[in-house]
C-alpha positions in Angstrom: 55.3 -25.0 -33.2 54.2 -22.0 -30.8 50.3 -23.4 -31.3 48.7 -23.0 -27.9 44.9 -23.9 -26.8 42.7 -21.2 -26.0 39.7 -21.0 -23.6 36.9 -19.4 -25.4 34.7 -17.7 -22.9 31.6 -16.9 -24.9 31.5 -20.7 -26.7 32.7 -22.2 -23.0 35.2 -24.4 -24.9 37.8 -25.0 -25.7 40.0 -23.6 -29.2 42.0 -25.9 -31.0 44.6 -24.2 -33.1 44.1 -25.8 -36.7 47.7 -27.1 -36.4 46.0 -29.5 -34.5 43.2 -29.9 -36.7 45.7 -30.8 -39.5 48.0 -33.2 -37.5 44.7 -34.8 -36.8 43.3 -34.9 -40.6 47.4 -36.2 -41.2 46.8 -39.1 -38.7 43.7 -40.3 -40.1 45.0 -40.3 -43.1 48.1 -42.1 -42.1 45.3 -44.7 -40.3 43.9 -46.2 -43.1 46.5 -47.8 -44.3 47.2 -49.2 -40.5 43.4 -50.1 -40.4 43.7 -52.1 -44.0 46.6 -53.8 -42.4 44.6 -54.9 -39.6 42.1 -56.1 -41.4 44.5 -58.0 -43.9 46.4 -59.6 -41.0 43.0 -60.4 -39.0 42.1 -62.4 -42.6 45.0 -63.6 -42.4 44.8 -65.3 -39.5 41.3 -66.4 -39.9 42.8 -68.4 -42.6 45.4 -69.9 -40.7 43.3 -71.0 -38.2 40.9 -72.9 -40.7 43.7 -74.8 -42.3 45.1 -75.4 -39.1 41.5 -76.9 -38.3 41.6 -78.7 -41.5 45.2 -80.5 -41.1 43.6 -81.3 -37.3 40.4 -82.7 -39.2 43.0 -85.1 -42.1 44.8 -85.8 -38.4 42.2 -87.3 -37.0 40.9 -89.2 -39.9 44.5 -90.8 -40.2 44.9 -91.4 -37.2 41.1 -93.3 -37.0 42.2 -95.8 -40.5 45.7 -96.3 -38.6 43.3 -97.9 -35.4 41.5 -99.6 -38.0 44.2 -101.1 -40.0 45.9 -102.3 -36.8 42.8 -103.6 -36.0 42.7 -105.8 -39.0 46.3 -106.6 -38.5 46.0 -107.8 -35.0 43.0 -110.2 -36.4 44.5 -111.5 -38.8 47.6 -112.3 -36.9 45.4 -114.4 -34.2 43.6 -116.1 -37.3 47.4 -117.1 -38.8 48.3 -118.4 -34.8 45.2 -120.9 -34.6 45.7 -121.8 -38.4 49.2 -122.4 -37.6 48.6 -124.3 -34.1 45.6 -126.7 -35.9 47.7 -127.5 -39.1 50.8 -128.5 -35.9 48.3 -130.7 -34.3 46.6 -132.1 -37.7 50.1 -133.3 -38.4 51.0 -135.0 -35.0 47.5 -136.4 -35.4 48.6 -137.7 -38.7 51.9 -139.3 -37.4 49.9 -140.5 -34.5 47.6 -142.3 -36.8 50.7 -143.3 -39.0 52.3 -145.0 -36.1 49.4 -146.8 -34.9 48.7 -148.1 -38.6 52.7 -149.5 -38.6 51.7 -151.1 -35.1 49.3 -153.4 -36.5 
């Protein structure tokens, strides 16, 4: 390229050779596309998170009417042991009495 900086006495600063000045007016160009990306991605993943927040929340619900369902399933199988104990002894009772009746 052959573009060298200069020192500008008079200004005290430095002089940037516009080859510079148009790889720099190149690259900003060539940034907004980069910088949409970025932005797309970042939506992107915004996103994701909240349906990842949204399975955890249908997760959780699940999870709380499985408990509750068990629950009810565990109850109901200690209501179908006594039922199933009293009709046993209700029946021996019934022999019992049987027996004794065919005794007298």
């Amino acid at each position: 390229m052959g573009a060298r900086l200069a020192f500008d006495r008079g200004c005290h600063a430095w002089k940037v050779p516009s080859v510079f000045k148009d790889t720099e007016k190149r690259d900003a160009v060539h940034m907004q596309p980069s910088m949409a990306a970025l932005e797309e991605a970042q939506k992107a993943i915004q996103q994701l998170f909240g349906k990842i927040k949204d399975i955890k929340d249908k997760a959780e619900k699940s999870e709380q009417m499985v408990k509750e369902i068990t629950r009810d399933i565990k109850q109901l199988d200690h209501a179908k042991r006594h039922l199933t104990t009293s009709i046993t002894t209700l029946n021996h009772l019934h022999m019992l009495a049987g027996g004794v009746d065919s005794l007298e």
